[in-house]
C-alpha positions as CSV (number, residue, x, y, z in Angstrom):
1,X,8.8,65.1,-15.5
2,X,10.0,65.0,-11.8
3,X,13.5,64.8,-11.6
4,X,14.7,62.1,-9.6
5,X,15.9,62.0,-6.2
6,X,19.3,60.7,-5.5
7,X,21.3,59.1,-2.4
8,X,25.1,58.9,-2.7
9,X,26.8,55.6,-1.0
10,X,28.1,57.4,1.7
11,X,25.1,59.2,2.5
12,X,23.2,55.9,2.8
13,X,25.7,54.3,4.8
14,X,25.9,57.5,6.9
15,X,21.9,56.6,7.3
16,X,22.3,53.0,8.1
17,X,25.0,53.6,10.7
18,X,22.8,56.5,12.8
19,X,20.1,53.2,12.6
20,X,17.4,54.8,10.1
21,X,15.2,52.2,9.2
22,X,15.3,52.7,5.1
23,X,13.3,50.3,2.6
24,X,16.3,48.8,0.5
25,X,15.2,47.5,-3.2
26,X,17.9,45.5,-5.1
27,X,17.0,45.2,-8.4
28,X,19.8,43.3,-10.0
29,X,19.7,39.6,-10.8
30,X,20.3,36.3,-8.9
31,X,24.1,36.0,-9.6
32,X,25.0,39.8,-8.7
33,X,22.7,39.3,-5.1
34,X,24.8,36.0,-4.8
35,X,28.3,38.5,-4.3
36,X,26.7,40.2,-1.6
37,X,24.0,42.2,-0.9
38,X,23.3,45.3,1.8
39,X,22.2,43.8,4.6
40,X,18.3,44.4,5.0
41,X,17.7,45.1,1.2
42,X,15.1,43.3,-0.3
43,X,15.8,42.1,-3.5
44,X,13.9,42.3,-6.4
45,X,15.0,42.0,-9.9
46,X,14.5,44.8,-12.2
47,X,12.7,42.7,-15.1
48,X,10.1,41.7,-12.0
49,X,9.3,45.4,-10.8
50,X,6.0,45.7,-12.5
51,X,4.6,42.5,-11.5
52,X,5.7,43.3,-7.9
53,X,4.3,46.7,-7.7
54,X,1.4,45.7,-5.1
55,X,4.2,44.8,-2.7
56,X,5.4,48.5,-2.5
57,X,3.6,50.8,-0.1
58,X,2.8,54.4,-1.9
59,X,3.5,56.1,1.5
60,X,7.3,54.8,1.9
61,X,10.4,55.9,-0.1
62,X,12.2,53.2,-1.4
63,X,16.3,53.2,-2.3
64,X,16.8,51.2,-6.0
65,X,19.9,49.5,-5.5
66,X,22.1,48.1,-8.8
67,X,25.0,47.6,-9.9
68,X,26.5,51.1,-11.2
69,X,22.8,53.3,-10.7
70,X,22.1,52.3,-14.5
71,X,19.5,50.0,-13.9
72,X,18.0,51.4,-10.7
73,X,17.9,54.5,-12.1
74,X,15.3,53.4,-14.6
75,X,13.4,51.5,-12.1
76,X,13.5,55.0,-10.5
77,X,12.0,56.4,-13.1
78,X,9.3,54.1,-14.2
79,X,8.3,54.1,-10.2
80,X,7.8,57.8,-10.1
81,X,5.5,57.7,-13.1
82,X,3.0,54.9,-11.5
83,X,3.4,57.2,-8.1
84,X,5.9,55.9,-6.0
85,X,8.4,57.7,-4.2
86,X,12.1,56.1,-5.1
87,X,15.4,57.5,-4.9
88,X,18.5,56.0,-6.5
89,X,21.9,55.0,-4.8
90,X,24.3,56.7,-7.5
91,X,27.5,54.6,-8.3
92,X,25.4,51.1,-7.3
93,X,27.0,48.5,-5.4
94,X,30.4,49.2,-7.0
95,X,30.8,52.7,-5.1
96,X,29.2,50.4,-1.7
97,X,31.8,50.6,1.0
98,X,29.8,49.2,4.0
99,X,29.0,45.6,4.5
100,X,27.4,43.3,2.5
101,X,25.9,40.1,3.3
């Protein structure tokens, strides 16, 4: 299996503040999102991924976005196997130092 790719907080802030346009996915649920979100992610929730896989583009890397990395990081996984490109922002939102909106 492909092992899977991996962005730390800081290098995704680092990213965000040199003005990379990145396609942010949060996958946790409605009551998380409501705490704050990155600003420009879309969100998603996990348990909706697989009906919502027509709304990814195969040609654009996408950075799962949870909690702790837990969840994102088997939405990474399952991803990769239908032929996405992801990557997964270890620590989640707890590790998130940047804003939030």
């Amino acid at each position: 299996m492909e092992e899977m790719k991996e962005i730390t907080t800081d290098e995704l802030k680092n990213k965000l503040d040199a003005g990379e346009k990145l396609e942010l996915v949060d996958v946790r649920e409605d009551d998380e999102v409501a705490q704050g979100m990155i600003p420009g992610a879309k969100h998603i929730r996990m348990g909706t991924i697989p009906e919502n896989l027509d709304s990814f583009d195969k040609d654009k890397e996408y950075i799962m976005i949870c909690r702790s990395g837990n969840r994102s990081g088997q939405v990474c996984h399952y991803m990769q196997e239908q032929g996405y490109k992801v990557r997964n922002m270890v620590g989640g939102m707890l590790d998130w130092s940047g804003e939030t909106k």
